[in-house]
DOZA-142601 format. One record per residue (C-alpha): y, x, z. Coordinates in steps of 0.02 Angstrom, whole numbers, padded with zeros to 5 digits, always signed. Each point is the difference from the previous one (the first is absolute). Layout:
YXZ;...
***
This chain:
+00048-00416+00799;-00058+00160+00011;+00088+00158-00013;+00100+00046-00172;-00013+00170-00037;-00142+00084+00095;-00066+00171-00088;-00138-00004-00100;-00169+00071+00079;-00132+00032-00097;-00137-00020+00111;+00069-00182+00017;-00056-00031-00184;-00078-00170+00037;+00159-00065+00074;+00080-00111-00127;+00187+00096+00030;-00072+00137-00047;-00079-00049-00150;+00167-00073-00061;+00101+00149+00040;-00136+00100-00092;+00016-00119-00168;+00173+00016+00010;+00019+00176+00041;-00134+00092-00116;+00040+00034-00191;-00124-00112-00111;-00124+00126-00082;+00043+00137+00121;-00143-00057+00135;-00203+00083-00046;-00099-00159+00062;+00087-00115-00105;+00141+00022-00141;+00062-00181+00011;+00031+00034+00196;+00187-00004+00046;+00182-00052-00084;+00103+00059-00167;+00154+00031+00115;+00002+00174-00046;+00049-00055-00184;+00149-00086+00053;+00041+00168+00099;-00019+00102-00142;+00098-00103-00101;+00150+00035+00092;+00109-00129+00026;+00022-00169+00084;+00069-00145-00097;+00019-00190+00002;-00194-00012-00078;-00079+00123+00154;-00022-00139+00121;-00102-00101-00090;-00100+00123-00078;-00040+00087+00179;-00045-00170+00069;-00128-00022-00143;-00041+00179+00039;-00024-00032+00183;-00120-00166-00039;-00106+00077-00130;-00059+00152+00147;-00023-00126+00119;-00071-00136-00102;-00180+00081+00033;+00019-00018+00196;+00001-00214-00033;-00142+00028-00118;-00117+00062+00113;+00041-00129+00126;+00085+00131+00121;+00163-00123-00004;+00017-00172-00041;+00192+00011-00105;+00126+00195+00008;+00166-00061-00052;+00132+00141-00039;+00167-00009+00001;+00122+00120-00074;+00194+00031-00031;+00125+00138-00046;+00097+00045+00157;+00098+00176-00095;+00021+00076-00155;-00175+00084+00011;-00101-00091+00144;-00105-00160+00012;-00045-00082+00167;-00177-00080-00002;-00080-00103+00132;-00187-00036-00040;-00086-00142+00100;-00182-00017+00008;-00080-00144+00068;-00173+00029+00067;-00150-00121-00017;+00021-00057+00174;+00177-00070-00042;+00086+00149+00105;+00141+00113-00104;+00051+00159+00024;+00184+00085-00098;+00012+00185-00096;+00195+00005-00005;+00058+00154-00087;+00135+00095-00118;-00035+00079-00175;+00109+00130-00047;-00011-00001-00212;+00065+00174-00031;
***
């Protein structure tokens, strides 16, 4: 397993991390080269509040930015897993299993407001 939360680099673009913590971390429609780029996790920001429905809608969240990234081959399956550990944070772990069979975890907190 390789390590969890290692910064992003941008000049590492062709590393798979990096393309998932880019998905997940970039507002759909705010990137030039492609509106459909990122996730709608900003909406659930903006709308201000955590509640028992957040989980499941920031899973489906999480899986609809990274859905792309098994499209085009670049993983064989990304399962994400998500639950409300306070009144305004979700933990996430996302697990992406590679082509050659190998996995790597992207564990990390979302703070809602």
């Amino acid at each position: 397993m390789e390590q969890a939360n290692k910064p992003a680099i941008l000049e590492n673009w062709n590393d798979i991390r990096e393309l998932v913590m880019m998905s997940i971390g970039t507002d759909k429609g705010s990137w030039w080269a492609d509106p459909n780029f990122g996730s709608e996790l900003h909406l659930l920001r903006e709308a201000g509040k955590v509640d028992g429905k957040t989980a499941g809608t920031f899973k489906r969240m999480l899986q609809e930015c990274l859905a792309w990234i098994v499209a085009d081959g670049l993983a064989k399956r990304i399962n994400c897993f998500v639950e409300r550990t306070g009144k305004n944070e979700l933990s996430y772990t996302v697990e992406t299993i590679k082509p050659d069979g190998s996995n790597f975890f992207i564990k990390d907190v979302w703070n809602g407001v």
